[in-house]
Backbone as CSV, one residue per row, in Angstrom:
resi,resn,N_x,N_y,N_z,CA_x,CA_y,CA_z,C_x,C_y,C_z
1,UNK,0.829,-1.182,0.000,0.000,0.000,0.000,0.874,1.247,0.000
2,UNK,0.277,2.025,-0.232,0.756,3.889,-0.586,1.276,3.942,0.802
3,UNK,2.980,4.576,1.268,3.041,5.111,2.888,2.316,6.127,3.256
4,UNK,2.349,6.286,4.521,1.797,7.274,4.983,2.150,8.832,3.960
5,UNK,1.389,9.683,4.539,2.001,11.178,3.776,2.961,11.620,4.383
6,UNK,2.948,11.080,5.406,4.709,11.963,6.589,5.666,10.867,6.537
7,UNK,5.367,10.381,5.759,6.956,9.053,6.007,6.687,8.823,4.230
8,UNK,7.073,9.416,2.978,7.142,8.669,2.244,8.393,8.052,1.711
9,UNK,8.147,7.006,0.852,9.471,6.226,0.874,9.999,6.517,-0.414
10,UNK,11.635,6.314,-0.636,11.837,6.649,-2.001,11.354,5.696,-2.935
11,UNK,10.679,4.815,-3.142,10.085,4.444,-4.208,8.784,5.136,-4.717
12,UNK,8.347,5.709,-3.737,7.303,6.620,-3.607,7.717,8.413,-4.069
13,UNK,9.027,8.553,-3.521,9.540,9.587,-4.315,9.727,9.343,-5.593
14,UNK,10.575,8.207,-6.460,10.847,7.910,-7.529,9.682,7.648,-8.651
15,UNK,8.250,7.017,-8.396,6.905,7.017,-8.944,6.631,8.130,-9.129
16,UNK,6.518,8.997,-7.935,6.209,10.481,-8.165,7.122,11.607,-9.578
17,UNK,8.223,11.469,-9.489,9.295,11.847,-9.994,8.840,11.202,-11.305
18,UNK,8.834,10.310,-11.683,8.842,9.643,-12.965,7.572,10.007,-13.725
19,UNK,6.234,10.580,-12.822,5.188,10.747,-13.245,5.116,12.219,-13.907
20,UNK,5.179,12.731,-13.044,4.740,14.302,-12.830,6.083,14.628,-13.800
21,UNK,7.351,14.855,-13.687,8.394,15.325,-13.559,8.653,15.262,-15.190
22,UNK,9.154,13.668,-14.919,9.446,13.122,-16.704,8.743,12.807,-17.299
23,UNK,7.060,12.630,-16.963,5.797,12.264,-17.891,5.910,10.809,-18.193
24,UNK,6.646,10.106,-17.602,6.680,8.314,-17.801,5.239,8.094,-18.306
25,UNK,4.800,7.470,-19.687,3.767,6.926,-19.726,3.338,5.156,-19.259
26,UNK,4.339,4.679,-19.331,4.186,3.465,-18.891,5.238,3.323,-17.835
27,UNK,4.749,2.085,-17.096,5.700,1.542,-16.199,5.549,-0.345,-15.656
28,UNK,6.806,-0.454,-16.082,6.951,-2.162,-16.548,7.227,-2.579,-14.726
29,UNK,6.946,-3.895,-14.261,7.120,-4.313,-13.448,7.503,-5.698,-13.603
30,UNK,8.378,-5.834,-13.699,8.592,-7.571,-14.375,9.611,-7.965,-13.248
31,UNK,9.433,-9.007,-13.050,9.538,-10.700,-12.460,10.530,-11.120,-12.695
32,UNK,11.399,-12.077,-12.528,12.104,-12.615,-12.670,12.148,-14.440,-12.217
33,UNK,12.662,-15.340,-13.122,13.195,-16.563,-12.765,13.974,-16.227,-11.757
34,UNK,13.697,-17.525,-11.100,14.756,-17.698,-9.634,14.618,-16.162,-8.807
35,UNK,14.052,-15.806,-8.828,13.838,-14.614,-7.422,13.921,-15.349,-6.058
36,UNK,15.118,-14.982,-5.453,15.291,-15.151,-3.920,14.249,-14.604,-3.160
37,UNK,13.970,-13.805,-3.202,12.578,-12.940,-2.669,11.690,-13.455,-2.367
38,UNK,11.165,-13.759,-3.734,9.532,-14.344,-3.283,9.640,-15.879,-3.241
39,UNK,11.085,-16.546,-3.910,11.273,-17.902,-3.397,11.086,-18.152,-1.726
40,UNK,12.123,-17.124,-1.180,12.073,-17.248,-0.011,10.400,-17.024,0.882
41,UNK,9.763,-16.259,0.175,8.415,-16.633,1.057,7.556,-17.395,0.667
42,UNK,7.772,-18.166,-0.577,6.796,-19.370,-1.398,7.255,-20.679,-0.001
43,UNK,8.739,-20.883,-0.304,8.723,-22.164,0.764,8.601,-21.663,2.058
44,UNK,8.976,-20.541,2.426,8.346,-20.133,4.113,9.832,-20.479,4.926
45,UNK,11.078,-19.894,4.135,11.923,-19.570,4.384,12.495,-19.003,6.319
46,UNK,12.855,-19.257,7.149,13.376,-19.072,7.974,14.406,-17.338,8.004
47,UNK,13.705,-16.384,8.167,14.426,-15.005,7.598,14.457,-14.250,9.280
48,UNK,14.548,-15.152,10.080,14.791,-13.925,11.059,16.448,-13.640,11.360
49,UNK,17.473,-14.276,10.763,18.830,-13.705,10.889,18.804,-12.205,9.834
50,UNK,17.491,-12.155,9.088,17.699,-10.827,7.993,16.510,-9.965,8.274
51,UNK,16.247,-9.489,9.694,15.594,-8.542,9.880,15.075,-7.314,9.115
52,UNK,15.985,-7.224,8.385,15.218,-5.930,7.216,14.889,-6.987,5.902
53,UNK,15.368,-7.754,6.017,15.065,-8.703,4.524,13.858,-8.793,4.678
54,UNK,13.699,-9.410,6.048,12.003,-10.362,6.727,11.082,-8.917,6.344
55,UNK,11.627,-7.748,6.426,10.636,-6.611,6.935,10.062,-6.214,5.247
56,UNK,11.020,-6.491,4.551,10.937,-6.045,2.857,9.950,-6.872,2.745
57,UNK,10.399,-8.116,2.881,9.280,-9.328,2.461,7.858,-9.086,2.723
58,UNK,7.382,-8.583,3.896,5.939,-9.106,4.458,5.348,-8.828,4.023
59,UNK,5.310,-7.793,2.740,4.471,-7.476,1.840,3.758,-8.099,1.057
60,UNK,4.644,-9.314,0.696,3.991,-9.802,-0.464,3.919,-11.751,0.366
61,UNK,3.643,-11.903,1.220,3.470,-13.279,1.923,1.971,-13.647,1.804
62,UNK,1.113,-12.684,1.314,-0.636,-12.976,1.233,-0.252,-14.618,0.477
63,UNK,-0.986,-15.377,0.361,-0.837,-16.690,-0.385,0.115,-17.275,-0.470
64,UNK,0.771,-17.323,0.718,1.923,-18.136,0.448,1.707,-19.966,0.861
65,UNK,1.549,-20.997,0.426,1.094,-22.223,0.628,2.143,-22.691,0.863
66,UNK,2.827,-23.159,2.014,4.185,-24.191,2.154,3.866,-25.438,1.459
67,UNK,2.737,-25.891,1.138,2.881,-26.941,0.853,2.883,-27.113,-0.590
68,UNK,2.897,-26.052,-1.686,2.631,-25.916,-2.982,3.871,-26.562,-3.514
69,UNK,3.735,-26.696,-5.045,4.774,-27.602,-5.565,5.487,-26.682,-6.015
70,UNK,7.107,-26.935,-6.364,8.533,-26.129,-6.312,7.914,-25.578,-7.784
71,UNK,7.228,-26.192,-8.485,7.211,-25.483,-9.947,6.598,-24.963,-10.367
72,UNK,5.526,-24.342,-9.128,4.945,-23.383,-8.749,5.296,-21.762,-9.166
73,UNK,6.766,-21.941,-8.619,7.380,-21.008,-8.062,7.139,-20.224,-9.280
74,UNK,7.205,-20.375,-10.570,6.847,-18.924,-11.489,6.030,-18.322,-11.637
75,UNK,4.780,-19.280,-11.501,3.467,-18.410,-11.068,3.268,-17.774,-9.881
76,UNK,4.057,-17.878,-8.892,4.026,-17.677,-7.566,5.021,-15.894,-7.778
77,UNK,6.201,-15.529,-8.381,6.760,-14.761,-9.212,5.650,-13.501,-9.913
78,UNK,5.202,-14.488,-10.750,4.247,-13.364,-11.883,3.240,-12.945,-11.063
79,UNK,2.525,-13.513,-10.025,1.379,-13.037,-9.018,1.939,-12.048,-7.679
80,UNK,3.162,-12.114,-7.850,4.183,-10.745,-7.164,4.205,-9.764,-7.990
81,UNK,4.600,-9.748,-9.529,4.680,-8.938,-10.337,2.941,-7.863,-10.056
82,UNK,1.965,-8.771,-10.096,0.662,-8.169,-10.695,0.463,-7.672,-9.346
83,UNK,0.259,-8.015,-8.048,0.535,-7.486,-6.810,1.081,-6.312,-6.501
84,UNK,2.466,-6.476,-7.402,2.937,-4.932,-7.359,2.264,-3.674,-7.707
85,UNK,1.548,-4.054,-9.097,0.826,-3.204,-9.543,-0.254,-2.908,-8.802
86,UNK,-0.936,-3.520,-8.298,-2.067,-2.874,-6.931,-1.601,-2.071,-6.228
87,UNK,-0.074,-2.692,-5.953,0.146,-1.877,-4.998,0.448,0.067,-5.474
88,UNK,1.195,-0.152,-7.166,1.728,1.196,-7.624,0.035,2.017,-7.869
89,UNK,-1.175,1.321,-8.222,-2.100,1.143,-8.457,-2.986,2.568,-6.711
90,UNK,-2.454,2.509,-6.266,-2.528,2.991,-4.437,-2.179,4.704,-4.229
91,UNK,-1.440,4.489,-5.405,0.276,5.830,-5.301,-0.666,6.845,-5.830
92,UNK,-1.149,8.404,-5.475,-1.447,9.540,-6.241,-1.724,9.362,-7.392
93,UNK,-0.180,9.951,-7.561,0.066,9.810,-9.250,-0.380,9.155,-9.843
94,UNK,-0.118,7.692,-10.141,-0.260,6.774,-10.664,-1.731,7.073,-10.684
95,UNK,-2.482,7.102,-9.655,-4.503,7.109,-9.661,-4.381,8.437,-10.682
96,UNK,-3.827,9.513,-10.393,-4.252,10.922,-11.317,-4.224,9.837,-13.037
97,UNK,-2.877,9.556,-13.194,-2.349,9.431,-14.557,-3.609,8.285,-15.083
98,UNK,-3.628,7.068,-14.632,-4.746,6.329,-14.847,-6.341,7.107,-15.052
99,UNK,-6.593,7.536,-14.247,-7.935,8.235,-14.448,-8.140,9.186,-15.377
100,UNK,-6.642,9.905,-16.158,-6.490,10.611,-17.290,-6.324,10.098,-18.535
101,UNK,-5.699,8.587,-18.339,-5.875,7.728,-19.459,-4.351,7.543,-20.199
102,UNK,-3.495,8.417,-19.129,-1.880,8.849,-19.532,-0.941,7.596,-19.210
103,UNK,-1.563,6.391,-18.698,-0.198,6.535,-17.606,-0.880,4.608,-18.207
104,UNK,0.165,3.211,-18.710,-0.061,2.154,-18.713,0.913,1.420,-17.727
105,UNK,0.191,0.300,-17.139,0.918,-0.498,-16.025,0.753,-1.681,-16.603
106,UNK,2.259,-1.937,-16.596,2.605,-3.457,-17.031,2.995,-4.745,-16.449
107,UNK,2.841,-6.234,-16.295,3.619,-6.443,-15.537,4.466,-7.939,-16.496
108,UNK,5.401,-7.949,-16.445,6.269,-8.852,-17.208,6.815,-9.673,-16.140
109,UNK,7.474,-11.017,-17.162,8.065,-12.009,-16.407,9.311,-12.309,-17.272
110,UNK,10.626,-12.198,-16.456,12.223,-12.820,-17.381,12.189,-14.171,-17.090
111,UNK,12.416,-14.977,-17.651,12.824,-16.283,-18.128,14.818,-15.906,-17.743
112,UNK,15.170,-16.199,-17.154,16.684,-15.631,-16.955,17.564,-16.385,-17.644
113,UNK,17.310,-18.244,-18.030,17.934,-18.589,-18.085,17.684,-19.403,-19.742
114,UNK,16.874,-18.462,-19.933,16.427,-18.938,-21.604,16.138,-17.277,-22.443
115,UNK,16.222,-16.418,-21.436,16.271,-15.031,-22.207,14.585,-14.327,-22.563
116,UNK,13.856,-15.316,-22.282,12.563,-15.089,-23.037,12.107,-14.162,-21.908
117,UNK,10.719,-12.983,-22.242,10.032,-12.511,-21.542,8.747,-12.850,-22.272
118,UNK,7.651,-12.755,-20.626,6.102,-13.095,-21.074,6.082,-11.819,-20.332
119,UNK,4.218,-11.213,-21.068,3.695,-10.099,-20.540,1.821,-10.612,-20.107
120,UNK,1.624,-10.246,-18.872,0.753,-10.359,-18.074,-0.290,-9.626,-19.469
121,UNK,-1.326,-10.622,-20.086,-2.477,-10.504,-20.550,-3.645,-10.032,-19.878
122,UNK,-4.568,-8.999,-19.390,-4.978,-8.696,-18.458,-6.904,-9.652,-18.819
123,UNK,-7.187,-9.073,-20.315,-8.172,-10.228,-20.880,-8.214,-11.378,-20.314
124,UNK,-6.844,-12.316,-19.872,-6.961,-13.414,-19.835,-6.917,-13.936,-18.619
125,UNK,-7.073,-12.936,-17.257,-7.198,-13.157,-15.691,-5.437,-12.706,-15.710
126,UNK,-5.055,-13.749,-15.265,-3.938,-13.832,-14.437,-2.790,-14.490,-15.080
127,UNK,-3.192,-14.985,-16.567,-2.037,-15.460,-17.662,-1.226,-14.326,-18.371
128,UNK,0.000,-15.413,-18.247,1.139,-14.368,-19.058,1.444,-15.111,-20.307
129,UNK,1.635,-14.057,-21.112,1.786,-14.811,-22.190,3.217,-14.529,-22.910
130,UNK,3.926,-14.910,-24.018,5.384,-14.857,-24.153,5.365,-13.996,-25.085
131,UNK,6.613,-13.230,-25.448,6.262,-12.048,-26.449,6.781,-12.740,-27.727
């Protein structure tokens, strides 16, 4: 979610900045193969030696199933990606630019180890499809 108005964060400066400032019309949010990140909260990872790691994380732990299967894990990835966007989805700006019709949110997935990217089809729910 959007921070407070007295504590904002620089990603929240940098959205802002990119909107208003440089007129960004789009903004890509893409995923990645093998993400430590959200690997680490798909299996339910043990993160209290990384206190700010654990604190980055808790954001995105909604649905996390320990018991889901390892090959999961990319859909588990791309549903972080689209997540994000709710969340940029929250931000001012982003609501002004959307409601003006200025501003597209994307969310992509890297394949890291085959080079390929898919882009989140919004028609099609929650499928990504490959470009």
């Amino acid at each position: 979610s959007y921070p407070a108005e007295d504590r904002p964060t620089g990603e929240a400066a940098t959205v802002e900045y990119a909107l208003r400032a440089l007129q960004v019309r789009d903004i890509i949010v893409c995923g990645h193969s093998h993400c430590g990140a959200v690997g680490a909260v798909f299996r339910g990872d043990d993160l209290s030696a990384m206190p700010a790691v654990r604190h980055w994380l808790e954001h995105c732990t909604d649905g996390r199933d320990p018991a889901a299967d390892p090959d999961d894990l990319p859909l588990a990835i791309q549903a972080h990606a689209l997540a994000q966007l709710d969340t940029l989805r929250g931000y001012p700006a982003v609501r002004e630019r959307l409601a003006e019709g200025t501003l597209g949110l994307h969310a992509w997935y890297y394949e890291v180890h085959t080079g390929s990217v898919s882009v989140h089809r919004p028609e099609r729910g929650t499928e990504f499809a490959r470009l």
